[in-house]
C-alpha positions as CSV (number, residue, x, y, z in Angstrom):
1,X,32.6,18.6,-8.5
2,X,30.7,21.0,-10.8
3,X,33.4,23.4,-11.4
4,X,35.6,20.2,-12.1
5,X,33.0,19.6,-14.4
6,X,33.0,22.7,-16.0
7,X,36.5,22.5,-16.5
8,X,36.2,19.5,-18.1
9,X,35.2,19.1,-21.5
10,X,33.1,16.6,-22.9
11,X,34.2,14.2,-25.3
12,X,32.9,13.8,-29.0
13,X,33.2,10.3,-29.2
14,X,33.7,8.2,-26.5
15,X,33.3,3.7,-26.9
16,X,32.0,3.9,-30.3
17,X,29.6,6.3,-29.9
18,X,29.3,9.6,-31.2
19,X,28.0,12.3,-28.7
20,X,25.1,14.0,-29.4
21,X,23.2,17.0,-27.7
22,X,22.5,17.2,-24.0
23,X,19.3,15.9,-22.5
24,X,20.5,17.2,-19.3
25,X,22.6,17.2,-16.0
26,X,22.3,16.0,-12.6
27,X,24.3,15.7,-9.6
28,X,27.0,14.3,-10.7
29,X,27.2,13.9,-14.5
30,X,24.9,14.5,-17.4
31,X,23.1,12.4,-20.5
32,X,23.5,13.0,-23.7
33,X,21.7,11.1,-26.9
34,X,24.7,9.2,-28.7
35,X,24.9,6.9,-32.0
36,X,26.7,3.8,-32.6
37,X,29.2,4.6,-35.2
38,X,28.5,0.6,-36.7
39,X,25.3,-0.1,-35.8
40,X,23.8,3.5,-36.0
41,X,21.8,2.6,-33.3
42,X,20.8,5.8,-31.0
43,X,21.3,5.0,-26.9
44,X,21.0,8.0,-23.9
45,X,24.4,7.8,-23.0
46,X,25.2,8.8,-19.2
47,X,28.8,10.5,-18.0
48,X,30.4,11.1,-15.0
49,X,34.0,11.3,-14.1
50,X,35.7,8.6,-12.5
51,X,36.7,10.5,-10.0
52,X,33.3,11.5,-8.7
53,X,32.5,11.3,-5.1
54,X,29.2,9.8,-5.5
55,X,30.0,7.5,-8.7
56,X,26.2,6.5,-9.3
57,X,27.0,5.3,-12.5
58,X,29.4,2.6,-11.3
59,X,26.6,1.7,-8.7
60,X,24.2,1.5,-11.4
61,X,25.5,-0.6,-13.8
62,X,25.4,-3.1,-10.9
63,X,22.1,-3.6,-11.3
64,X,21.2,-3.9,-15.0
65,X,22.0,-7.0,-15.3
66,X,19.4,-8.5,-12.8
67,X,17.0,-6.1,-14.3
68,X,17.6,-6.9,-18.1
69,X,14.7,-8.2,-19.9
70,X,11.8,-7.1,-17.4
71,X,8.6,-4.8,-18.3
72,X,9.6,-1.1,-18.6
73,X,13.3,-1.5,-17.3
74,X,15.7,-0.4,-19.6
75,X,18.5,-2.0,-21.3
76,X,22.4,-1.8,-20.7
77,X,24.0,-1.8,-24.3
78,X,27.8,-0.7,-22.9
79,X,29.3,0.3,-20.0
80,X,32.9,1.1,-18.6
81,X,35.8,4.0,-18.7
82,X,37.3,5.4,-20.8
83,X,39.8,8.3,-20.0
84,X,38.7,10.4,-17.6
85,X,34.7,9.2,-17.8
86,X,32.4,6.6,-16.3
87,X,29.7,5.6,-18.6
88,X,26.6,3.7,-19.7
89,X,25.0,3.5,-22.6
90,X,21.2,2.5,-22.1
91,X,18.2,2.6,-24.0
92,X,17.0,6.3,-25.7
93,X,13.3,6.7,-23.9
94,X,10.7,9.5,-24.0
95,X,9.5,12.1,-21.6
96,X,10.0,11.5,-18.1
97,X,6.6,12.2,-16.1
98,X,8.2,15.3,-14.2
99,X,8.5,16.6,-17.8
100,X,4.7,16.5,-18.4
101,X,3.9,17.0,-15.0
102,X,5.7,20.7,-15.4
103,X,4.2,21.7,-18.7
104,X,0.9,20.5,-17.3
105,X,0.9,22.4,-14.2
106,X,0.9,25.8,-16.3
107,X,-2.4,24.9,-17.4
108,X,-4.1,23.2,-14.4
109,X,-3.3,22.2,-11.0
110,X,-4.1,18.6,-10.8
111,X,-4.0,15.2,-13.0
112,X,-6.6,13.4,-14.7
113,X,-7.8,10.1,-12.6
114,X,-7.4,8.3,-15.7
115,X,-3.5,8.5,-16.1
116,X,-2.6,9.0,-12.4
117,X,-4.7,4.9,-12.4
118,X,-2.7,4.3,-14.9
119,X,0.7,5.4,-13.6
120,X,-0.4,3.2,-10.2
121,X,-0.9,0.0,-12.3
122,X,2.7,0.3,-14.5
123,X,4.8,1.6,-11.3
124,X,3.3,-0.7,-8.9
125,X,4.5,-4.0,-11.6
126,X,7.8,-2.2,-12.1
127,X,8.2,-2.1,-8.2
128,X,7.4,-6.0,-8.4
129,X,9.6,-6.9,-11.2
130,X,12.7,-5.3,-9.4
131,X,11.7,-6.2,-5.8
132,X,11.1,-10.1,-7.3
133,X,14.9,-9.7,-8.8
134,X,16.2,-8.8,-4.8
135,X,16.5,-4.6,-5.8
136,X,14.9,-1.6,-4.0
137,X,14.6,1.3,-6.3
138,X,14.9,4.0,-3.5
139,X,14.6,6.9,-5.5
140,X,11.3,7.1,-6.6
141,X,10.1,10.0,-8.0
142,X,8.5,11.5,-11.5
143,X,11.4,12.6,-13.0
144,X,12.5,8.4,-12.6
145,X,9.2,7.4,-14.3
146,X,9.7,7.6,-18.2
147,X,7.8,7.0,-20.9
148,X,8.9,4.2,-23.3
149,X,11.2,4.8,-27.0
150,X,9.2,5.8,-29.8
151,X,7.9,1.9,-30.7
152,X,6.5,1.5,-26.5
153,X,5.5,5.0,-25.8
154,X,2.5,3.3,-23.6
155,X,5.0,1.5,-21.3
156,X,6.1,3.6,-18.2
157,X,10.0,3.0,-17.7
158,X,12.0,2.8,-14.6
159,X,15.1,5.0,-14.6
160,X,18.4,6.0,-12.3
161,X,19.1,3.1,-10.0
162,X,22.0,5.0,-9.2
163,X,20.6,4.6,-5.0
164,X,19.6,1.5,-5.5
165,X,20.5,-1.3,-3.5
166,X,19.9,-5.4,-3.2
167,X,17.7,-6.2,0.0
168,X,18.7,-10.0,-0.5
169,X,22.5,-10.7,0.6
170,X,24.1,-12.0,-2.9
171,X,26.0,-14.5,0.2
172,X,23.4,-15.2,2.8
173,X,20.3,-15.0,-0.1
174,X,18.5,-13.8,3.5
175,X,16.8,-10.5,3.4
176,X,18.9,-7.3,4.9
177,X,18.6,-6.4,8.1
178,X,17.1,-4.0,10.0
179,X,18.5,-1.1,12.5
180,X,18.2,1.6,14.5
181,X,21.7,3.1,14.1
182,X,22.2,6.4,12.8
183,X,22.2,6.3,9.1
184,X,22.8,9.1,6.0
185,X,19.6,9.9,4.3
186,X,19.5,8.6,0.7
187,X,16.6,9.6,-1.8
188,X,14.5,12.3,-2.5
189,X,12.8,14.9,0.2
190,X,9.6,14.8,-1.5
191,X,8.5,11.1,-2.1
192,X,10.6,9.2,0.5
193,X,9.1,7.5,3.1
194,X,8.6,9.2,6.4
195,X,10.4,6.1,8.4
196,X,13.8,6.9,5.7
197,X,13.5,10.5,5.6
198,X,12.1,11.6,8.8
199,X,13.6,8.6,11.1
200,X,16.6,7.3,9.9
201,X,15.9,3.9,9.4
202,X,16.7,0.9,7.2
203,X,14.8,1.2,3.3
204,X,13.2,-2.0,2.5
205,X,10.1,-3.3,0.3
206,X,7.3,-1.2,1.4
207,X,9.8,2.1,1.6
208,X,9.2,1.8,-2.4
209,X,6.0,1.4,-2.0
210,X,5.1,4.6,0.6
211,X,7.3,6.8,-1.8
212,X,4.8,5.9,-4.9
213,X,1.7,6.3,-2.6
214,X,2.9,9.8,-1.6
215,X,3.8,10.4,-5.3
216,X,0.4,9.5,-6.8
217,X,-1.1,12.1,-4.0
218,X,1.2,14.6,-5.2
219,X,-0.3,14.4,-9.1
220,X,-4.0,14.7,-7.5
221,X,-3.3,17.1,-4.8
222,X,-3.7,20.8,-6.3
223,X,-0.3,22.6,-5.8
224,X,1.1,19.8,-5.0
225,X,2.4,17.8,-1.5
226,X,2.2,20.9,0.7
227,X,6.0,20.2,1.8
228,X,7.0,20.2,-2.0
229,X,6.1,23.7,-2.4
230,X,9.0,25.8,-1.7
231,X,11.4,24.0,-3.2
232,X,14.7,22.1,-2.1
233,X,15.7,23.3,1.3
234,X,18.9,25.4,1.5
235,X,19.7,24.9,5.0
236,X,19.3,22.6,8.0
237,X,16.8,24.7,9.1
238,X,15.0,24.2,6.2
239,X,15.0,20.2,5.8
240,X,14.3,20.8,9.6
241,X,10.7,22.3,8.9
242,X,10.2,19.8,5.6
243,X,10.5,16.8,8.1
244,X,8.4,18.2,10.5
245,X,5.3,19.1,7.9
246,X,5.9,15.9,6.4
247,X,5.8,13.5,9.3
248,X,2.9,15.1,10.6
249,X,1.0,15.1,7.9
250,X,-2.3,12.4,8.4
251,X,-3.2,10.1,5.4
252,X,-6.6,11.4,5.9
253,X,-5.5,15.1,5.3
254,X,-3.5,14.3,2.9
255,X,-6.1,12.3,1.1
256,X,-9.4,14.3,1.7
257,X,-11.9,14.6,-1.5
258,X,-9.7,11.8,-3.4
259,X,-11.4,8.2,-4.0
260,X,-10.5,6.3,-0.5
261,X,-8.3,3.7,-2.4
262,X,-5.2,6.2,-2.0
263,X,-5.1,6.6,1.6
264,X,-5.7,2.9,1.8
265,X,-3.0,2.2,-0.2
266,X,-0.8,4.5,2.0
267,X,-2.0,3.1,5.6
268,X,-1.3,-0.1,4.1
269,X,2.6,0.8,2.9
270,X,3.4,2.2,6.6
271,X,1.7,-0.4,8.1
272,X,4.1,-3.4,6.4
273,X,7.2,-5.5,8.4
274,X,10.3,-4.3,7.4
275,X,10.7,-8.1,6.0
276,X,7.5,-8.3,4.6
277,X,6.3,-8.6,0.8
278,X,3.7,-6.2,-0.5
279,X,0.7,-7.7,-1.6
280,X,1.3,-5.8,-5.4
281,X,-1.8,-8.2,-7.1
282,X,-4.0,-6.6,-4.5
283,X,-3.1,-2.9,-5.3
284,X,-2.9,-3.9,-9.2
285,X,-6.7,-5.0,-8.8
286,X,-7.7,-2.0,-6.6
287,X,-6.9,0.6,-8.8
288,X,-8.4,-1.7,-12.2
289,X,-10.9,-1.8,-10.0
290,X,-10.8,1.9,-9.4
291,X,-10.6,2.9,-13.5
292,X,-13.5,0.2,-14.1
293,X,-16.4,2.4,-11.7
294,X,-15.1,5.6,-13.5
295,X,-15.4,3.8,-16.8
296,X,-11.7,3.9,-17.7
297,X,-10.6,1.1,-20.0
298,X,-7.1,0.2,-21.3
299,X,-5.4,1.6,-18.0
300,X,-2.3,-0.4,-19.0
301,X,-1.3,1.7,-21.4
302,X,-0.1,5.1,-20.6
303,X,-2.0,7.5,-23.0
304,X,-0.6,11.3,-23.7
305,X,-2.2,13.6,-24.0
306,X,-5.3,11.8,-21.8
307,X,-8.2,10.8,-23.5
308,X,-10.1,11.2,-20.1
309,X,-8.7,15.3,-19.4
310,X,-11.3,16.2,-16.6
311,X,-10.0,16.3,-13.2
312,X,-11.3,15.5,-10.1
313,X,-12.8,18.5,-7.7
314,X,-10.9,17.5,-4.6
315,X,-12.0,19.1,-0.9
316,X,-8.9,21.5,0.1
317,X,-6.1,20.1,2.3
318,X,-5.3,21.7,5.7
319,X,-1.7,22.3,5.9
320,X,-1.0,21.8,9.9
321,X,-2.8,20.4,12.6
322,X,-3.9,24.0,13.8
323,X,-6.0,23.8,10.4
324,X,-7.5,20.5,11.9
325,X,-8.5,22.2,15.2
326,X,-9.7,25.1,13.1
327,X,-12.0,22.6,11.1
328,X,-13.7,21.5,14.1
329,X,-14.6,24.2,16.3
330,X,-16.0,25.6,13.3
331,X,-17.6,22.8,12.6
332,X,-19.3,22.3,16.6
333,X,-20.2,25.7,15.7
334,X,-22.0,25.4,12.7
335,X,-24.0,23.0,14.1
336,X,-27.4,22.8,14.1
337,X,-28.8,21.6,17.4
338,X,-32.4,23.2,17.2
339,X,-33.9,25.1,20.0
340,X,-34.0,24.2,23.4
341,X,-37.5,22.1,23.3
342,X,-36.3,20.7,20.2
343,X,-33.0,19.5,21.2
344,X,-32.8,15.6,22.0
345,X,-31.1,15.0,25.3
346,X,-29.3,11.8,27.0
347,X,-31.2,10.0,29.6
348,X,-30.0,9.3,32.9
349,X,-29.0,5.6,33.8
350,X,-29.6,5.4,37.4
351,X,-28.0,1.5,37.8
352,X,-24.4,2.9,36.6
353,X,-22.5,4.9,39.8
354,X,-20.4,7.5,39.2
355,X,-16.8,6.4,41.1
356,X,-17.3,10.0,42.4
357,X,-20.8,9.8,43.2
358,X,-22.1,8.8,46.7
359,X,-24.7,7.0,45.7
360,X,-25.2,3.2,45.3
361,X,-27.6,1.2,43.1
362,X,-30.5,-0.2,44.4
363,X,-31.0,-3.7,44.5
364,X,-33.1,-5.7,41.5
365,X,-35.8,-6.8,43.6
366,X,-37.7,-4.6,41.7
367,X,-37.1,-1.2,43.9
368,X,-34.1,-0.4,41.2
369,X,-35.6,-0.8,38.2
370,X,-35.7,2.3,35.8
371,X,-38.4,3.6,34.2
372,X,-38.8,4.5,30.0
373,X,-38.1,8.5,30.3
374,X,-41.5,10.3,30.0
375,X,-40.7,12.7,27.7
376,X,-40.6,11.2,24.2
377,X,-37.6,13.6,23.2
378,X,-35.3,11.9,25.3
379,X,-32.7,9.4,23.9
380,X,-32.6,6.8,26.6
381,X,-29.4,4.6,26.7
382,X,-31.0,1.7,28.7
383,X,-33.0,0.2,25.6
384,X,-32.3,-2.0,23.2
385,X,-30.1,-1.7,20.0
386,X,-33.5,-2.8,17.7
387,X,-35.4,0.2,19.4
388,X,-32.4,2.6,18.8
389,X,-32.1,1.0,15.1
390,X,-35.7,2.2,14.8
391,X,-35.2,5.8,16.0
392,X,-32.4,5.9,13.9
393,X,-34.4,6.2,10.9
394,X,-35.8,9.5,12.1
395,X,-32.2,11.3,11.1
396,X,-29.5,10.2,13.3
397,X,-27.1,9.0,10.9
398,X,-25.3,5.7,11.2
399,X,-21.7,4.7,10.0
400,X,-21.4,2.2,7.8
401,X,-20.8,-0.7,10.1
402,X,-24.1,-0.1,12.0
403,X,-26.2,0.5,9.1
404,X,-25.1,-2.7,7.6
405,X,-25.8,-4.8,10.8
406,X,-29.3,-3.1,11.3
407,X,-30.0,-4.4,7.7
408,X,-28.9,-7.9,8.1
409,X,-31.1,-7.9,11.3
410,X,-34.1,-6.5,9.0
411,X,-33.7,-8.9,6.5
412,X,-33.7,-11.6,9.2
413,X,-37.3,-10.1,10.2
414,X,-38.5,-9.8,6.5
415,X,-41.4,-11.6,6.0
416,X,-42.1,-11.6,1.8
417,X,-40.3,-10.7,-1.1
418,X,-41.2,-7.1,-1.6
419,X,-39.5,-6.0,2.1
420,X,-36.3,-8.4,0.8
421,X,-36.0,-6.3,-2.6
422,X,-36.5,-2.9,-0.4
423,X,-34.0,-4.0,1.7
424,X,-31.9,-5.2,-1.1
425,X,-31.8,-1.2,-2.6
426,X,-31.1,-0.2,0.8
427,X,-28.0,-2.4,1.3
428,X,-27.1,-0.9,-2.6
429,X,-27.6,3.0,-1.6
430,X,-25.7,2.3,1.7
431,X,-22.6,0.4,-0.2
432,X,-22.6,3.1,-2.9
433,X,-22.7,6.2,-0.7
434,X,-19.8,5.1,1.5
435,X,-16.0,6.1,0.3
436,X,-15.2,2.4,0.7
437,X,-16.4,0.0,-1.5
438,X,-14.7,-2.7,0.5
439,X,-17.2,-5.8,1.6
440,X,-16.6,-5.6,5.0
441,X,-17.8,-9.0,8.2
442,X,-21.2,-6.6,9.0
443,X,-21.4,-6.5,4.5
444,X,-21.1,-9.9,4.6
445,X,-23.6,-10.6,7.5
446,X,-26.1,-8.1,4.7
447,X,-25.6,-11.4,2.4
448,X,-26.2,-14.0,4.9
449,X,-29.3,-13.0,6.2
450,X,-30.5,-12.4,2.6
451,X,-29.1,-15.9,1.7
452,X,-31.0,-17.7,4.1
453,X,-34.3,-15.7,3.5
454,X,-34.2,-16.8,0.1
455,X,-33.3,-20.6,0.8
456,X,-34.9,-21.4,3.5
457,X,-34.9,-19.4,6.9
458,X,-35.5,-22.5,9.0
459,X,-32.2,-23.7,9.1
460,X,-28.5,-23.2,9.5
461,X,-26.3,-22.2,6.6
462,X,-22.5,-21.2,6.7
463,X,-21.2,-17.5,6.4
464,X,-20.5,-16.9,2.9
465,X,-17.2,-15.0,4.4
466,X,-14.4,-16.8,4.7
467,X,-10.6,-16.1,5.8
468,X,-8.2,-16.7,2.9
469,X,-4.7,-18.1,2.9
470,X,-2.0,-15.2,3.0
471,X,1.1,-15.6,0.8
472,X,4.5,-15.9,2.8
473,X,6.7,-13.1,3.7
474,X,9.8,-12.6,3.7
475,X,10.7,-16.0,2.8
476,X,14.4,-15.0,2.4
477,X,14.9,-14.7,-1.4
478,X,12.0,-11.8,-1.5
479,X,9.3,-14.3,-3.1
480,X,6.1,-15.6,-2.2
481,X,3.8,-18.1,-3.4
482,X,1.3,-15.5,-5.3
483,X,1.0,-16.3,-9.0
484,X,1.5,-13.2,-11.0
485,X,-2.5,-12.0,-11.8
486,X,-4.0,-12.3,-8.2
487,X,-3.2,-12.8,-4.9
488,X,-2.8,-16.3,-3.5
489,X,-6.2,-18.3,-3.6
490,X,-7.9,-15.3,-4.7
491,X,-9.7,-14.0,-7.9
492,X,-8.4,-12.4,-10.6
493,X,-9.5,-9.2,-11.6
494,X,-10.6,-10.5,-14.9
495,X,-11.6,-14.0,-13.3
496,X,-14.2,-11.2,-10.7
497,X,-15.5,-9.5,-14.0
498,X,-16.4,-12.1,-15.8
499,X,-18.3,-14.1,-12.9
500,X,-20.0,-10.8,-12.0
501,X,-21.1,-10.0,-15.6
502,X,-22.3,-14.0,-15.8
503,X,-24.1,-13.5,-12.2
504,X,-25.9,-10.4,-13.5
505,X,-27.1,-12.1,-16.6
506,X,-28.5,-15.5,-14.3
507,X,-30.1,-13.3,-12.1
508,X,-32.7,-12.1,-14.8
509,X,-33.6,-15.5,-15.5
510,X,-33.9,-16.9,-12.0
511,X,-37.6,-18.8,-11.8
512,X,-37.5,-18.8,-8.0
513,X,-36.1,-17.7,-4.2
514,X,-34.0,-20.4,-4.3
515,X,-32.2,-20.1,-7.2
516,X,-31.6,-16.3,-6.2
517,X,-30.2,-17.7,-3.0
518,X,-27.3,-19.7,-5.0
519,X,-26.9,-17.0,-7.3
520,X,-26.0,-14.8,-3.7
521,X,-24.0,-17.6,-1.9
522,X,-21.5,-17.7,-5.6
523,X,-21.9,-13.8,-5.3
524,X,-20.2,-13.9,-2.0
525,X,-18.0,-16.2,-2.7
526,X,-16.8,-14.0,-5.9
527,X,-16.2,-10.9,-3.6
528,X,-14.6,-13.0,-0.9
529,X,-11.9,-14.5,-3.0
530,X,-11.3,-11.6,-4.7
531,X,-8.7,-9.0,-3.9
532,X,-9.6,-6.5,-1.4
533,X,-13.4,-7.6,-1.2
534,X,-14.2,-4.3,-3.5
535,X,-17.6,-4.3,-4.9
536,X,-17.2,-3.0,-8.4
537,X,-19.9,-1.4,-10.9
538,X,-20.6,-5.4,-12.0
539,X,-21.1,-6.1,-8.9
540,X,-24.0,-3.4,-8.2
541,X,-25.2,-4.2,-11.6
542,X,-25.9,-8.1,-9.4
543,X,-27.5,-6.6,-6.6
544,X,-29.4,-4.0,-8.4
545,X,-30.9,-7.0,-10.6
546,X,-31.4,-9.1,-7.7
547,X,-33.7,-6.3,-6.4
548,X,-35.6,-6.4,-9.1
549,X,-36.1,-10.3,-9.5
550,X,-36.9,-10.6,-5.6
551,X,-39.9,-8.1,-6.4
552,X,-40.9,-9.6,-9.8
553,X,-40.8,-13.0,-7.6
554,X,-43.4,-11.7,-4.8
């Protein structure tokens, strides 16, 4: 087909327009910037011959019209043959991020957070808009994420729908099936999902999705995806190897030294039903979210050159598992475990039997009962999860989960209003020093306690977390009941900020413990609603205050 090509020359006017210079070629035809001879208006127009093997064009003009008139899709102004060409005529847009991307690798190795936010935000609502009109995109990839015509260059356009398909039979209006036959790969080796690429199977919602988490990890991953380094294999042998680095690859390695929002978001795309409808409102309010504690504004708009240039120092990536392995033996062998007097050793449990042991426990008449190891250095296992809490302050360090249920239990034990605040700082640090800013059941337990200290510890109150109602899936037209700004039931992400910045303002005024206590049963109720139960910098702003008010209040 590219010899054919050669062969054949390309027209200088062809359905009213006249053909312009080329703004390049691809795998089976090329664009060129065209003018309408009566209107003068300037369109990219795409050709291909009829005869083509893969006639993407015909397939693409398929789609336009169930696309016309959404956010960043562009618009079909003619389409048809005419001699010995296929074409389409569509809107004339700007620089496709693969464009930038290239000219900015020759001066660093990674993106700004800033723009790779606000790619997240525009992609993830183009993904919506088409997935809403019953379309998978397929194909995504930078050099199919434009920017907008000369009067929108802050939109991010979605190009080539040449692979595109409709998940919703136009006869059945019931979502595609799925299957485990044999089936030719179709999209791109970098971005595609590893179920498509690597497995074989059916594309669907979260396909789209997968391929745009891999792609935002590829603009903050210096060098790039390591399996998009040596360029498009040339042999089997080669896709062979691609695959294999590629499916292997961990979301943690893959993600290590980048905010923890991007391997959530790609645990979350492999994790969906082949049915199922991605919660997009969530992942919209994440990555606001995201911009907002880096003090990004206006991530809606695609700004070029950034106005936020620095980059993020990211750890580097292993590039196998062997790397992994590697990692960790060095890492048991930089270890410090002190010298042999110093070194904290496990106690013995003499009521647990080893099934290879020949001994049996005593009875609990008393005879059996162990005794508190003598030597102070020894971690016994027998005692109590209070009495380990308390030794745990010495250095061992907890994860997360445990540190936040040892401070609910201390704020259950507080007894005034200067160990609350403490405590209050703690739960702060604690929140601010993990990866995830996510308000997890023990988080929640943390505002509990603190509620019902302030209110009045003598009697019951209800958990400020809640479960929320989940939108529908895979309802058969490839809707759900979510409105368009937040997930069903939930909070907006402009609803969240406001109520924060409003709790955070109350909180300075509050005259006694139990105002503070309403002030932290609505500021549970704020992050419970809200999308992904992220605390944000308003949110800190609260609890920082709320420290301060408890110890003013004492």
């Amino acid at each position: 087909m590219a010899d054919q090509q050669r062969r054949l020359p390309y027209p200088k006017l062809i359905a009213n327009h006249l053909v312009g210079r080329k703004l390049g070629a691809g795998f089976s035809g090329a664009i060129f910037v065209a003018r309408n001879i009566h209107s003068q208006h300037e369109v990219a127009l795409k050709l291909q011959p009829i005869d083509e093997p893969c006639p993407t064009n015909r397939y693409e003009r398929a789609f336009y019209p169930a696309l016309q008139g959404g956010k960043g899709m562009p618009t079909l102004w003619a389409a048809g043959q005419e001699g010995p060409w296929d074409y389409l005529a569509i809107d004339l847009l700007g620089r496709s991020l693969d464009s930038i991307h290239r000219d900015l690798m020759m001066k660093q190795d990674v993106w700004d957070l800033r723009s790779v936010c606000c790619i997240a935000v525009q992609v993830i609502d183009r993904l919506r808009t088409m997935h809403q009109r019953g379309i998978l995109h397929r194909d995504i990839q930078l050099g199919n994420c434009v920017v907008g015509p000369s009067h929108d260059t802050k939109t991010i356009y979605m190009i080539d729908f040449g692979f595109s398909k409709f998940y919703i039979d136009p006869h059945t209006k019931r979502h595609i099936p799925d299957s485990k036959e044999p089936r030719d790969f179709i999209g791109n080796y970098w971005f595609s999902s590893v179920r498509v690429h690597c497995k074989g199977r059916v594309p669907s919602r979260r396909d789209d999705m997968e391929a745009m988490a891999l792609m935002l990890i590829h603009l903050l991953t210096p060098g790039g995806l390591s399996w998009t380094r040596n360029g498009v294999p040339k042999t089997d042998e080669a896709h062979d190897v691609l695959m294999r680095e590629k499916r292997l690859a961990r979301p943690e390695d893959l993600c290590r030294g980048l905010p923890p929002v991007f391997e959530e978001f790609l645990r979350y795309s492999r994790k969906l039903n082949f049915e199922q409808r991605p919660d997009y409102e969530r992942w919209l309010d994440e990555f606001y979210d995201l911009a907002d504690e880096y003090g990004y504004e206006d991530i809606d708009k695609f700004i070029w050159p950034s106005p936020y240039p620095a980059v993020l120092t990211a750890a580097p990536k292993p590039s196998s598992r062997s790397s992994d392995l590697e990692g960790v033996l060095n890492g048991l062998a930089n270890m410090h475990l002190g010298s042999p007097g110093e070194r904290q050793v496990l106690g013995e449990r003499p009521n647990l039997v080893n099934r290879d042991s020949p001994a049996a426990p005593k009875d609990d008449k008393g005879k059996g009962k162990s005794k508190a190891p003598a030597n102070p250095d020894v971690i016994d296992l027998t005692t109590s999860s209070d009495e380990e809490n308390a030794r745990s302050r010495a250095g061992v360090r907890l994860t997360k989960a445990a540190h936040l249920a040892q401070l609910a239990r201390e704020i259950n034990a507080a007894s005034d209003n200067r160990a609350l605040a403490r405590l209050v700082r703690e739960f702060v640090r604690v929140m601010q020093e993990n990866r995830s800013k996510m308000l997890t059941k023990e988080g929640f337990a943390v505002l509990d306690a603190l509620h019902k200290q302030l209110g009045d510890p003598s009697v019951f109150i209800a958990p400020l977390r809640t479960t929320r109602p989940r939108a529908s899936h895979g309802n058969g037209n490839g809707n759900a009941s979510q409105n368009e700004n937040g997930a069903a039931g939930g909070e907006t992400r402009q609803g969240k900020m406001n109520k924060l910045w409003r709790l955070g303002v109350d909180v300075r005024g509050a005259g006694s413990n139990t105002q503070l206590a309403k002030l932290v049963a609505e500021f549970g109720s704020v992050i419970n609603r809200s999308s992904g139960r992220t605390v944000t910098k308003d949110g800190f702003g609260f609890l920082n205050g709320l420290a301060a008010r408890i110890e003013t209040l004492s």
